[in-house]
C-alpha positions in Angstrom: 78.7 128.1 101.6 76.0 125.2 100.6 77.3 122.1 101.5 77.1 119.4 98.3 76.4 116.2 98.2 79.1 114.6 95.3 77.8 110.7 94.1 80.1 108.7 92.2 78.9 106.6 89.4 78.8 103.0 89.9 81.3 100.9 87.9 80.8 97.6 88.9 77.8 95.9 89.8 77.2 92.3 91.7 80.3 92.9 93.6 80.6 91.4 96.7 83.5 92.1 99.8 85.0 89.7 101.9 87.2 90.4 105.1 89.2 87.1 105.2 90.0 86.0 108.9 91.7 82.9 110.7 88.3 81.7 112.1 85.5 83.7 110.2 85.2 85.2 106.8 82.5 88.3 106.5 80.9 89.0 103.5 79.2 91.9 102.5 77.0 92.4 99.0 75.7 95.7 100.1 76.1 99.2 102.8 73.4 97.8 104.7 73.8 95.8 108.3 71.3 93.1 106.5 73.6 92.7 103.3 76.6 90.8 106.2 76.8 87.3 106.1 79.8 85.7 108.8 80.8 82.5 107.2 83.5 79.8 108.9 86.4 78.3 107.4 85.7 75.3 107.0 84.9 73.8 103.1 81.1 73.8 103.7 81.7 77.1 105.1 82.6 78.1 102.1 80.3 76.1 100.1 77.4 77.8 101.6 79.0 81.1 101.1 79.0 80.8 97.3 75.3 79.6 97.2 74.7 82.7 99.4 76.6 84.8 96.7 74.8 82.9 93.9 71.7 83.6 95.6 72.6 87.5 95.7 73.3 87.7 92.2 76.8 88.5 92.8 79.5 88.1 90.0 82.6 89.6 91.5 84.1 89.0 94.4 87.2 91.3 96.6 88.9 90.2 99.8 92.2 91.5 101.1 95.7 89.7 101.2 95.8 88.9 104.8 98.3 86.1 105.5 97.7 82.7 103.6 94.2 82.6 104.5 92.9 84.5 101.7 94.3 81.3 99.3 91.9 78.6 99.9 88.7 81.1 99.7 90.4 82.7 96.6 90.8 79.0 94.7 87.5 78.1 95.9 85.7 81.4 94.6 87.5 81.0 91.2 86.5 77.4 91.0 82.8 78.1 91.6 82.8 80.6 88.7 83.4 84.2 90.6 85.2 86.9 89.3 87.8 86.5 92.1 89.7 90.0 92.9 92.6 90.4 95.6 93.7 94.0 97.3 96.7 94.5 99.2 95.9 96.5 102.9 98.1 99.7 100.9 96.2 102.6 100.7 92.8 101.0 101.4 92.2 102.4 105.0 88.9 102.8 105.9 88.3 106.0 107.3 85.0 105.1 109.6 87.4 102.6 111.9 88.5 99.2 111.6 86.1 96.2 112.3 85.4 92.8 110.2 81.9 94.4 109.3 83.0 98.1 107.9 86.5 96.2 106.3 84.4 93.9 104.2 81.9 97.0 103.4 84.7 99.0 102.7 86.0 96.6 100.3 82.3 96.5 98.9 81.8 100.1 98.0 85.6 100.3 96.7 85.0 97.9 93.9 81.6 99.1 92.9 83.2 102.4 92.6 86.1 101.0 91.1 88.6 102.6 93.4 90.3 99.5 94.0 93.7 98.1 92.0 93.8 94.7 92.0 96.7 92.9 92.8 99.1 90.6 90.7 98.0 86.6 90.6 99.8 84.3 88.7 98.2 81.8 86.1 97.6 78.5 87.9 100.9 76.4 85.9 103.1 79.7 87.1 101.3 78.9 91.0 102.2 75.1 90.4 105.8 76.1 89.3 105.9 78.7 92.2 104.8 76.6 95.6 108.2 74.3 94.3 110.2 76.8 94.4 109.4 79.0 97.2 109.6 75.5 99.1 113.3 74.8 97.7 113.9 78.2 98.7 112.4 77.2 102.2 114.5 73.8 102.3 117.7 75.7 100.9 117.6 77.9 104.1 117.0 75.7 106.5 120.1 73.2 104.8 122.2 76.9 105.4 121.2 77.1 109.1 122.0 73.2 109.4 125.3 73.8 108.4 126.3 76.7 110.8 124.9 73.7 113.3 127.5 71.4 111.8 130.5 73.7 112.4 129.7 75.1 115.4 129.8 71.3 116.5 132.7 71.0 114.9 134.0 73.9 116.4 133.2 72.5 119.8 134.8 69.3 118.7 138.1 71.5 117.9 138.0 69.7 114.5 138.6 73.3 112.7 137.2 72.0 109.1 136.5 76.1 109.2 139.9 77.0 108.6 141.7 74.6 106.4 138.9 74.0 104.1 136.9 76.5 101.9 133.6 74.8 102.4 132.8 72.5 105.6 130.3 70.7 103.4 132.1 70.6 100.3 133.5 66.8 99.1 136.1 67.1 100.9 134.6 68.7 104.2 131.9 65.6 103.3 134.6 63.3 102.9 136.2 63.8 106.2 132.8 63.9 108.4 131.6 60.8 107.3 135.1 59.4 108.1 134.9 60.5 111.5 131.6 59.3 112.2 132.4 55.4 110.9 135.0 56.5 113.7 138.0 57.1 112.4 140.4 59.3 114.7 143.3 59.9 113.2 144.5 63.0 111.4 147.0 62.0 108.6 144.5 59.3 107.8 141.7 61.7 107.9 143.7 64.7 106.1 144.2 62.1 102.8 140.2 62.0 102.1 141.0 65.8 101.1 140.7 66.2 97.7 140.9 69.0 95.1 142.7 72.2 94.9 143.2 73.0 99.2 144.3 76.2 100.3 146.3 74.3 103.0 148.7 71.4 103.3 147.7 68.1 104.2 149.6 68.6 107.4 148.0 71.8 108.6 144.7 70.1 108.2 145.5 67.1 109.9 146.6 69.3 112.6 143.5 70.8 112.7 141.6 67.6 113.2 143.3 66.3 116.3 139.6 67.3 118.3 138.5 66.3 121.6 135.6 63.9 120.9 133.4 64.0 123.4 130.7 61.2 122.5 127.5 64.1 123.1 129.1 66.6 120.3 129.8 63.6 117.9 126.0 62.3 118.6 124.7 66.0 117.7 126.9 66.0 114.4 125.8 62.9 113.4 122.0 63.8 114.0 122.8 67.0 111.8 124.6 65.4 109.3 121.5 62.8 108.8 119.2 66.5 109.0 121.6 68.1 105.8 121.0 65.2 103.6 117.7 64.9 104.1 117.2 68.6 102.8 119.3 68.0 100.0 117.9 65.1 98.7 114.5 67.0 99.3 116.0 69.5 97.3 117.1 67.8 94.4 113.3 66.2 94.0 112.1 69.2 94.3 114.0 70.4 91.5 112.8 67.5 89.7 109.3 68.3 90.9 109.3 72.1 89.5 111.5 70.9 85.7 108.5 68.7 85.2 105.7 71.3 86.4 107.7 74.2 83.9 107.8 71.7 80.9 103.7 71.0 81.3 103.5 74.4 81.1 105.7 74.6 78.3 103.8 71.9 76.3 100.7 73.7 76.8 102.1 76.9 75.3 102.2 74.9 71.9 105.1 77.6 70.9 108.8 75.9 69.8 111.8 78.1 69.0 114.6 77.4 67.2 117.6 75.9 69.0 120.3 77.9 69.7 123.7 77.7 71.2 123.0 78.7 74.8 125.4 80.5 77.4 126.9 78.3 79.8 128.0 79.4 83.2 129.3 77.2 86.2 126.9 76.0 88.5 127.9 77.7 92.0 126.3 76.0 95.2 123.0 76.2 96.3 121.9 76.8 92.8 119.3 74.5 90.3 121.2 71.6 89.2 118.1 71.3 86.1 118.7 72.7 83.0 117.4 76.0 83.5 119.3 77.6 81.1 117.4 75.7 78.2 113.9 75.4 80.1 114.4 79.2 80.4 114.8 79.0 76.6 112.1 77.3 75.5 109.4 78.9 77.9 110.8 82.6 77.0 112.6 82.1 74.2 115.6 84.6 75.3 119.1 83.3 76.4 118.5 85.1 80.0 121.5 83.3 81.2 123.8 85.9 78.6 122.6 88.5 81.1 125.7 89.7 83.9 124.5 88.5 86.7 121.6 86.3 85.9 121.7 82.9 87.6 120.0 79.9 87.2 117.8 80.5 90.3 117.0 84.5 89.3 115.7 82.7 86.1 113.6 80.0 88.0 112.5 83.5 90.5 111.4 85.1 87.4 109.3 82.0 86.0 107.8 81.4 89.4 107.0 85.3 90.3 105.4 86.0 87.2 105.3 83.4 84.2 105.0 83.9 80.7 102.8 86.7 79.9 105.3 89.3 81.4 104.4 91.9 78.7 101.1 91.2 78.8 100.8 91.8 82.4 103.1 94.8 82.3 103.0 97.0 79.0 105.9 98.3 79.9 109.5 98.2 81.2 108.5 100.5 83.7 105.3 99.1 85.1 107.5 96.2 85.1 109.9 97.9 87.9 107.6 100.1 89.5 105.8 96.1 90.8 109.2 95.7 91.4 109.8 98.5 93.9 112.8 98.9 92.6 112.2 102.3 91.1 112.5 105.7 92.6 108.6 106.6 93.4 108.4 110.1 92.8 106.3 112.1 95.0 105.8 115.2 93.3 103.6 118.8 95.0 104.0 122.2 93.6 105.9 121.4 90.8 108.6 119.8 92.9 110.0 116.5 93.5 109.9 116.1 97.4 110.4 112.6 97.9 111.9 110.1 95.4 112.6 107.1 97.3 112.4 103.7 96.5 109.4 102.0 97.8 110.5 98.8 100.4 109.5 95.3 98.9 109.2 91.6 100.1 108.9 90.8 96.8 110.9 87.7 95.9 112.0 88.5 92.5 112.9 92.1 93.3 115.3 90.2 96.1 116.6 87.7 93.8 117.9 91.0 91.6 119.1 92.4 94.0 121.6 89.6 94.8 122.1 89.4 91.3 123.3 93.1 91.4 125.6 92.2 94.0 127.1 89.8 92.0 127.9 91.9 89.2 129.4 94.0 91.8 132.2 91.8 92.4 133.3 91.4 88.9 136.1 92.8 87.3 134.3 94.4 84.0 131.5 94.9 82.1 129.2 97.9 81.5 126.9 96.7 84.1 129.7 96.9 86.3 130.5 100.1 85.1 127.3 101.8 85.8 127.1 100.2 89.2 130.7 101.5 90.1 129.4 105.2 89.2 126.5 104.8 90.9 127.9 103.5 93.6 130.5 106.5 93.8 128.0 109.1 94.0 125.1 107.7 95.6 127.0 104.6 97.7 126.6 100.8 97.8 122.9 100.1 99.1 121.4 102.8 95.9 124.3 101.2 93.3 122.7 97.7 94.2 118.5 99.3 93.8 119.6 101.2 90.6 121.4 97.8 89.0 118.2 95.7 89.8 116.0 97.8 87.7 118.5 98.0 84.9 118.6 93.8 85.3 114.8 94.2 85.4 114.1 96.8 82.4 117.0 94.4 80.3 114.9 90.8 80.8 111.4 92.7 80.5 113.0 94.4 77.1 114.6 91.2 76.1 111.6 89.2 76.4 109.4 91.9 75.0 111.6 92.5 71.4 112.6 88.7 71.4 116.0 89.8 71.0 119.1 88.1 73.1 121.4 90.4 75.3 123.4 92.7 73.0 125.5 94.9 76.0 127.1 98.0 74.3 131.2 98.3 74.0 132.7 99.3 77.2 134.5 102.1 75.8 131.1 103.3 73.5 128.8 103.3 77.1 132.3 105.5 78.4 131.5 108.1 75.7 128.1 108.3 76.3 128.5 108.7 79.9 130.7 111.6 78.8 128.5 112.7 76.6 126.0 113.2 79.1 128.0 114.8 82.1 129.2 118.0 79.0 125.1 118.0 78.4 124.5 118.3 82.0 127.3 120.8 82.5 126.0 122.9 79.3 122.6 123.1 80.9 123.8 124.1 83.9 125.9 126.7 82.7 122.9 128.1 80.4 120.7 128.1 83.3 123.2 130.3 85.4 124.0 132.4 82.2 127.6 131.5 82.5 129.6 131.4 79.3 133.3 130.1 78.7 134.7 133.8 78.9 133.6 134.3 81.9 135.2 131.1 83.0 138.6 132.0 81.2 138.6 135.7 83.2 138.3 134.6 86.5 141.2 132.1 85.9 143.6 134.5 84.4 143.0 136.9 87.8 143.6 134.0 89.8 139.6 134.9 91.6 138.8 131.8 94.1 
C-alpha cells in the first residue's frame, strides 16, 4: 500500500510555545533547532523574552500549568500585550520523548494546529478575590492543626477540656485556658468560667481539670495559644481583605438588583463572618444561600473559582460539571458504554460541593436529601456524595443562568416522579424481554420459582 503523507491546515499563526521551568523557560516560535530561545527567570529574563517574541512576530503565546511558575510569566506575557494561552499536562504527551526543547515544540505545533484546549483563567478582580481566599483557606487549616496541638497538650496536661466540653476552643474552652495561663489552678474556680448550654456539670468538668502542670507543657500551650490567635485575627482581615476586593468588583459591574429578603442561616465555625449572603446577592443576583447545603464559604468558593461570567464561560449546566469532574465521563467504543467513571479532581470548588453534599446528608428532609438517600442505597455513600455535587452544581449554574431563586419541588410530587420513573423503567424492560402481565399472572398462579 502507498504510504501518504496527511498535512493539517494551519489555524493559528504567530504562536509561540513555552516549556515553563524553575530556573529556565524555553521558547519555541518554530520546528526548527534555530527557532529555541532558553530564557531565565528572572524579570529581565523575561523582559528580553517578549522583545525576542516581538521581534518574531509572534501574537500568541502557550505554556503548560507546571506548579506556580507558570504565574509570573503568564501575568507578564498578558501585560506586554500577548495572547496568553495555558494547557494542562492531560492528554498533551508528546510522542517523540520528553525534553525542555521537544515540550515547548510540542506545545508550538499544537496550537498552530489548534489541537490544544485551553484551560480556565479567571478575570483579574475574580484572581484578586481568589489569592484571599485560598490563603484564608490556608490559614483556616493551619488554625485546625493548631488546635489538635492545643489538646494534645492539654491531654498531656490531664486537663480533659476534650471530654466535658463540645469545643476546646469554643468561649468556654477559651475562657478556661486563658484562666489557667494567668495561673489559676483550681477546678471549681476554673469550672465557673463555663458558660452556655454544657453537656456536663460543673462538677464533672472541674474534675476534669485537676491536671498535672508541669511548667514545659504549660510553656507549649501558651506558645500555641499566642499561634491560634494570631491565625484568627489573620483570618478575620482577610475576610475583610476579600469583602472589599468582591465589592470593587461589584462596583465595576455597574449592575444593581432589587433588594430582597435574603435567607438567613447560622453561622457554624470556621465559616466567613462577612455578609456573604448579600455580597453573594448583589454580585449574582441569586439568593444561593436558599440552596440545601450552600454555605457561606461554598458561595465565597464559587466567586473565587470562577466569577461572574459563569454562563458565559460554560454555556451549559453540563459543561459546567463536566470542569467540575463531578460528572460520570462516559467512555463509549462499539456502541457501548465501557467506562463511566467520574474523573478525579483537585479542583477546589468541586471539593467545597462535595462537603456541601455531605451536609445535606445529615439532614433530616428535603428532596436533596431524598435523592441522596436513594442514591446512596443503590450505589453507596462516596457515589451519593459525587451525584449530589453535580445536582448542587447544575442548581447554582441554572439559578444563575434563568435568574430565578431556588424553587425545590414538594417532597411528596419528587416521590411521584421517582415512581413514575422506576414503572417507566420496569415497562421498558418488560417490552424489551417481550414479557407481558399474563405471563406474569401464570407463573404466580402455578406457584413456578
Amino acid at each position: 500500500m502507498k504510504k501518504q503523507n496527511v498535512q493539517l491546515p494551519v489555524i493559528n499563526y504567530h504562536v509561540a510555545g513555552i516549556d515553563v521551568g524553575s530556573k529556565e523557560h524555553w521558547v519555541a516560535i518554530g520546528q526548527n533547532s534555530a527557532d529555541v530561545r532558553v530564557f531565565g527567570v528572572y524579570t529581565k529574563d523575561m523582559d528580553e523574552m517578549v522583545c525576542f517574541l516581538r521581534d518574531s512576530n509572534i501574537t500568541e503565546v502557550v505554556m503548560e500549568a507546571t506548579g506556580t511558575y507558570w504565574q509570573t510569566l503568564y501575568s507578564h506575557l498578558e501585560r506586554a500585550g500577548f495572547k496568553t494561552i495555558l494547557s494542562t499536562a492531560r492528554g498533551i504527551k508528546n510522542p517523540a520523548g520528553k525534553t525542555d526543547r521537544l515540550d515547548c515544540q510540542w506545545l508550538q505545533q499544537l496550537r498552530t494546529l489548534d489541537l490544544l484546549k485551553p484551560s480556565f483563567i479567571p478575570e483579574k478582580d475574580v484572581e484578586k478575590i481568589r489569592q484571599y481566599t485560598r490563603y484564608r483557606n490556608k490559614l483556616m487549616l493551619e488554625s485546625t492543626a493548631c488546635i489538635n496541638t492545643i489538646q494534645k497538650i492539654l491531654q498531656q496536661l490531664n486537663l480533659r477540656l476534650d471530654v466535658v466540653l463540645s469545643d476546646v476552643v469554643g468561649v468556654s474552652g477559651l475562657n478556661i485556658i486563658n484562666a489557667i495561663l494567668a495561673g489559676e489552678r483550681d477546678g471549681n474556680v476554673l469550672a465557673s468560667l463555663a458558660k452556655g448550654n454544657l453537656k456536663r456539670t460543673k462538677e464533672e468538668i472541674a474534675s476534669a481539670l485537676i491536671g498535672n502542670w508541669k511548667e514545659e507543657l504549660l510553656y507549649q500551650l501558651k506558645d500555641q495559644m499566642e499561634i491560634y490567635n494570631h491565625l484568627q485575627k489573620s483570618m478575620n482581615n482577610t475576610e475583610l481583605k476579600a469583602e472589599e476586593a468582591l465589592l470593587e468588583a461589584i462596583a465595576k459591574m455597574e449592575i444593581s438588583y432589587e433588594e430582597v429578603p435574603l435567607t438567613k442561616k447560622k453561622i457554624q465555625k470556621g465559616q466567613y463572618k462577612i455578609n456573604v449572603s448579600k455580597l453573594s446577592y448583589q454580585y449574582y443576583g441569586v439568593d444561593l444561600m436558599a440552596v440545601e447545603g450552600i454555605g457561606q464559604n461554598t458561595i465565597m468558593t464559587l466567586i473565587s473559582e470562577v466569577g461572574h461570567d459563569i454562563c458565559k464561560k460554560f454555556p451549559s449546566a453540563k459543561s459546567f460539571t463536566k470542569w467540575l469532574r463531578v460528572a460520570p465521563n462516559h467512555k463509549i467504543t462499539g456502541g457501548k458504554v465501557i467506562n463511566h467513571r467520574t474523573p478525579k479532581s483537585k479542583n477546589l470548588l468541586a471539593l467545597a460541593l462535595r462537603n456541601a453534599a455531605n451536609t445535606i446528608a445529615q439532614r433530616k428532609e428535603g428532596v436533596l436529601k431524598t435523592f441522596f438517600s436513594k442514591i446512596a442505597f443503590k450505589k453507596g455513600r462516596a457515589a451519593a456524595i459525587t451525584a449530589t455535587a453535580r445536582k448542587l452544581g447544575v442548581i447554582i449554574w441554572t439559578m444563575i443562568k434563568n435568574q430565578k431563586n431556588y424553587a425545590p419541588m414538594n417532597e411528596l410530587k419528587y416521590d411521584l416522579k421517582v415512581k413514575a420513573s422506576v414503572i417507566k423503567n420496569i415497562k421498558n424492560a418488560l417490552k424489551r424481554h417481550k414479557i407481558n402481565i399474563d405471563d406474569i399472572i401464570y407463573k404466580q398462579n402455578l406457584n413456578i420459582s
